[in-house]
C-alpha positions in Angstrom: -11.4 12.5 0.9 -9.9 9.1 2.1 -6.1 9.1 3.0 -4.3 6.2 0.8 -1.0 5.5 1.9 1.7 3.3 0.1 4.0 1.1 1.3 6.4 -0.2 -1.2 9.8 -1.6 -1.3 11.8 -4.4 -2.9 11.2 -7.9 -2.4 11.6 -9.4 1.1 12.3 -6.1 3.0 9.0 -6.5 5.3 6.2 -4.8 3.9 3.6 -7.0 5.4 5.2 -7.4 8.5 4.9 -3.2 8.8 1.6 -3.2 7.7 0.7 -5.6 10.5 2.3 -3.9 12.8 0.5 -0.3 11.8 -3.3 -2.3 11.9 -2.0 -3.7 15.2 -1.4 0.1 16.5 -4.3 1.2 15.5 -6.2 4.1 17.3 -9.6 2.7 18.0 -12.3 4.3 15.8 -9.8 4.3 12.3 -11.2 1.6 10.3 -8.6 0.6 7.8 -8.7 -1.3 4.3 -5.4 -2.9 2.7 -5.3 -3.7 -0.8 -2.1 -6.0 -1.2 -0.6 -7.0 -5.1 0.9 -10.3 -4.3 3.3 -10.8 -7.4 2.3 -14.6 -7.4 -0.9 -16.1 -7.0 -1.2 -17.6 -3.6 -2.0 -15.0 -1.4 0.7 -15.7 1.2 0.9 -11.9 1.9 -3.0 -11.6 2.1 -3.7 -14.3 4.8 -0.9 -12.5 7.2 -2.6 -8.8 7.2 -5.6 -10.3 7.1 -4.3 -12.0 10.6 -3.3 -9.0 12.3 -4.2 -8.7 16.0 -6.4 -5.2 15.0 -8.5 -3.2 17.2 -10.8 -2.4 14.3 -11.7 -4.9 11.7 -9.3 -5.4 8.0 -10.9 -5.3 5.5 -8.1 -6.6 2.8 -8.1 -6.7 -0.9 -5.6 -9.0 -3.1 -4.4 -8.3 -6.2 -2.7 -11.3 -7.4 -0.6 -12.6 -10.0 1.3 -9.7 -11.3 2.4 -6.1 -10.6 -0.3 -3.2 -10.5 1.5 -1.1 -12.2 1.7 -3.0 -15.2 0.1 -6.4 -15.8 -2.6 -6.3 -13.3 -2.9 -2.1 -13.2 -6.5 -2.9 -14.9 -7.6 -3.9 -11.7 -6.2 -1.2 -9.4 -9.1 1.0 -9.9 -11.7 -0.8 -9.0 -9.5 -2.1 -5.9 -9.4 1.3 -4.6 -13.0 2.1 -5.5 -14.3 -0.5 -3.2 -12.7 -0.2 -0.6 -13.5 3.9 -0.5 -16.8 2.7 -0.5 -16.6 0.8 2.1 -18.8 2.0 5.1 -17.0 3.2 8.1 -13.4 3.3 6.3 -10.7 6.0 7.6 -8.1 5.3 5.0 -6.7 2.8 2.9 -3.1 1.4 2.5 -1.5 -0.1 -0.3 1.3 -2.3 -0.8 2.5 -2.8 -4.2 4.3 -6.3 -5.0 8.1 -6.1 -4.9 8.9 -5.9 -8.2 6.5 -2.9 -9.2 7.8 0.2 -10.5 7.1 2.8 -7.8 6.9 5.9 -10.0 4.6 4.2 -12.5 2.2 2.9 -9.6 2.1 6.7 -8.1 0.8 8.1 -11.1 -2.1 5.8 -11.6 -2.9 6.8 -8.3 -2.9 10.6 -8.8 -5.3 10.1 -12.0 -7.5 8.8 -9.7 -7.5 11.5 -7.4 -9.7 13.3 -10.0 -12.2 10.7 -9.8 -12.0 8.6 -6.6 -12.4 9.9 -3.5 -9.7 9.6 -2.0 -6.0 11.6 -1.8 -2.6 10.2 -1.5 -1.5 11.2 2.0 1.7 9.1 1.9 4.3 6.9 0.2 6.6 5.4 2.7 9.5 3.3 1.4 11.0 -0.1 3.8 14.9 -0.7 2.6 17.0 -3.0 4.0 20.4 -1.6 4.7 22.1 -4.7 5.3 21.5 -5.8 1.1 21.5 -1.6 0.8 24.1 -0.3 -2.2 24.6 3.1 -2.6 25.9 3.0 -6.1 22.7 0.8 -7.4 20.3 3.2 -5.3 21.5 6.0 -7.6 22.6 4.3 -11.1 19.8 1.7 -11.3 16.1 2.9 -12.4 14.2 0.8 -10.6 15.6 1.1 -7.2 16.1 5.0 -8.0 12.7 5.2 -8.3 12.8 4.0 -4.0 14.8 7.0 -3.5 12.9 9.4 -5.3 9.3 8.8 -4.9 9.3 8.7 -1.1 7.8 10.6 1.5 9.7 8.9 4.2 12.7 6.0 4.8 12.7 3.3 7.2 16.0 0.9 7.2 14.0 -2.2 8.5 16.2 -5.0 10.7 18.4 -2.6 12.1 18.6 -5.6 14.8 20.7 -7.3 12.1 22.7 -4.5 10.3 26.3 -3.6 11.5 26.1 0.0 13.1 28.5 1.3 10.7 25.9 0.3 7.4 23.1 1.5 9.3 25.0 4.9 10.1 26.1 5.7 6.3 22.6 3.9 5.2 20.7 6.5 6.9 23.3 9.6 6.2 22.3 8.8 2.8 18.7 8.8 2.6 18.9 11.8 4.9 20.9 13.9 2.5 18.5 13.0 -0.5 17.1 15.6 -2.4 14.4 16.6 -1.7 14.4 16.5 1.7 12.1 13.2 3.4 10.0 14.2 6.0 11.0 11.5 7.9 14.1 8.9 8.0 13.9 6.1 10.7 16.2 2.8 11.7 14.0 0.0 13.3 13.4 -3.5 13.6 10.2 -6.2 12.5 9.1 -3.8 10.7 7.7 -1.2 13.0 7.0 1.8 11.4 5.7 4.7 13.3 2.0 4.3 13.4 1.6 8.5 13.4 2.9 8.0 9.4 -0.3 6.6 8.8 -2.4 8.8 10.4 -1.3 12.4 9.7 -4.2 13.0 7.4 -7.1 10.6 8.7 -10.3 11.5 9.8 -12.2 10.2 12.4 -15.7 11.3 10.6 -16.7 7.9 8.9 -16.7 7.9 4.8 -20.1 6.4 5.2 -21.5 10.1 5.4 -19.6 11.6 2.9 -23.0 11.6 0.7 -23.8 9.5 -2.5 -21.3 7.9 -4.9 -21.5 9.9 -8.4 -23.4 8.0 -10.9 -21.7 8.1 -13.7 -18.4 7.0 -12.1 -20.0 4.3 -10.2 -21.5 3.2 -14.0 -17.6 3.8 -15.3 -16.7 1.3 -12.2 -18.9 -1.7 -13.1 -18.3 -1.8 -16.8 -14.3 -2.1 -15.4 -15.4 -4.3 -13.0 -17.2 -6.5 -15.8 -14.6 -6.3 -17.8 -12.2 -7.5 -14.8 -13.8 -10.6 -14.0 -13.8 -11.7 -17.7 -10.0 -11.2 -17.5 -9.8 -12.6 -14.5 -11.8 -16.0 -15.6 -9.5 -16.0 -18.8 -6.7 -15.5 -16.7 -7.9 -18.5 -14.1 -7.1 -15.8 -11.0 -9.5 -15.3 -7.7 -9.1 -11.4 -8.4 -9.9 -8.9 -5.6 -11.7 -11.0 -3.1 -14.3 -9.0 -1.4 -14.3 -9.5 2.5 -17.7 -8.1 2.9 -19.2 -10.5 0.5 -18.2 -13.1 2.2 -19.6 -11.8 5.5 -22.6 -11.2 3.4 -23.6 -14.5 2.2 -22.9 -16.6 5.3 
């Protein structure tokens, strides 16, 4: 099974930046994929990771033009399909647009656990305790859902953050019930790399034996019906690095 990891967290907090950071800290040998949801349609977020200063190649999926938990969700199944198919890959990270609702986006992942292979190993939340409100962290759905759905905390730009936030920023999130495994101040977004590799494998997926058949039939009549959206819809949907490799 491939590890998938999420990194999630409002708008603006540094997602990418982490992300970068983890492909740039790479051990040598883990192949990594990224499938990014940028919530508009410019790819901004997909140039920088795919920019990253890895030891191993990216290979990086966008999802563009709306949240994956909702309005693009069609297409997050066959994001994380290919790149588990990818040959060579070690796990996959995801980062879901800003505005995504975390607990919706966690469920669609664990349906395909029964028919993808791959397992979540991870959901790691970036906050930024400067903009951090403890009153809207418990009272508000959506930024409740932050709290709740983690697996660990980091309070990104502690650079910036007067010590006094940053100290009752992080005594909260380490009191939350249940427990985080892990609850961390830092700066430009660097995450500890270990997070991401706590379940990964250094046996490459490419001999993990065929695909199953019938799933890989389910995945191209979603995929067929994904690019009709996505001409209808006027978006460049999922581009595939490894087609592009392939046809130059």
């Amino acid at each position: 099974m491939i590890p998938l990891y999420i990194v999630a967290g409002p708008l603006g907090v540094g997602k990418t930046t982490a992300i970068r950071h983890v492909a740039a800290h790479s051990p040598s040998g883990v192949r990594t994929a990224v499938i990014v949801n940028d919530f508009g349609y410019a790819g901004f977020d997909e140039d920088r990771i795919r920019s990253a200063d890895s030891p191993e190649p990216l290979d990086v999926f966008s999802i563009p033009g709306g949240c994956i938990c909702c309005t693009a969700a069609v297409f997050i199944e066959a994001a994380i399909a290919k790149a588990a198919g990818l040959p060579g890959i070690n796990r996959i990270i995801v980062e879901p647009s800003g505005m995504a609702q975390l607990g919706m986006f966690i469920k669609q992942v664990r349906r395909l656990e029964t028919h993808a292979d791959i397992t979540l190993a991870g959901t790691v939340v970036i906050l930024n305790p400067g903009r951090w409100v403890q009153a809207a962290y418990e009272k508000v759905p959506f930024l409740r859902e932050y709290a709740d759905e983690s697996d660990r905390i980091a309070g990104n730009r502690e650079d910036s953050t007067p010590p006094d936030r940053m100290h009752a920023f992080l005594a909260w999130a380490r009191n939350l019930q249940p427990p985080k495994r892990d609850v961390v101040a830092t700066s430009y977004g660097r995450l500890p790399p270990e997070w991401f590799l706590d379940h990964v494998s250094r046996q490459p997926s490419a001999n993990r034996g065929p695909p199953c058949p019938a799933h890989q039939r389910h995945l191209g009549a979603r995929d067929r019906r994904g690019d009709r959206a996505r001409d209808r819809a006027g978006i460049g949907f999922l581009r595939d690095p490894g087609a592009e490799r392939r046809a130059g």
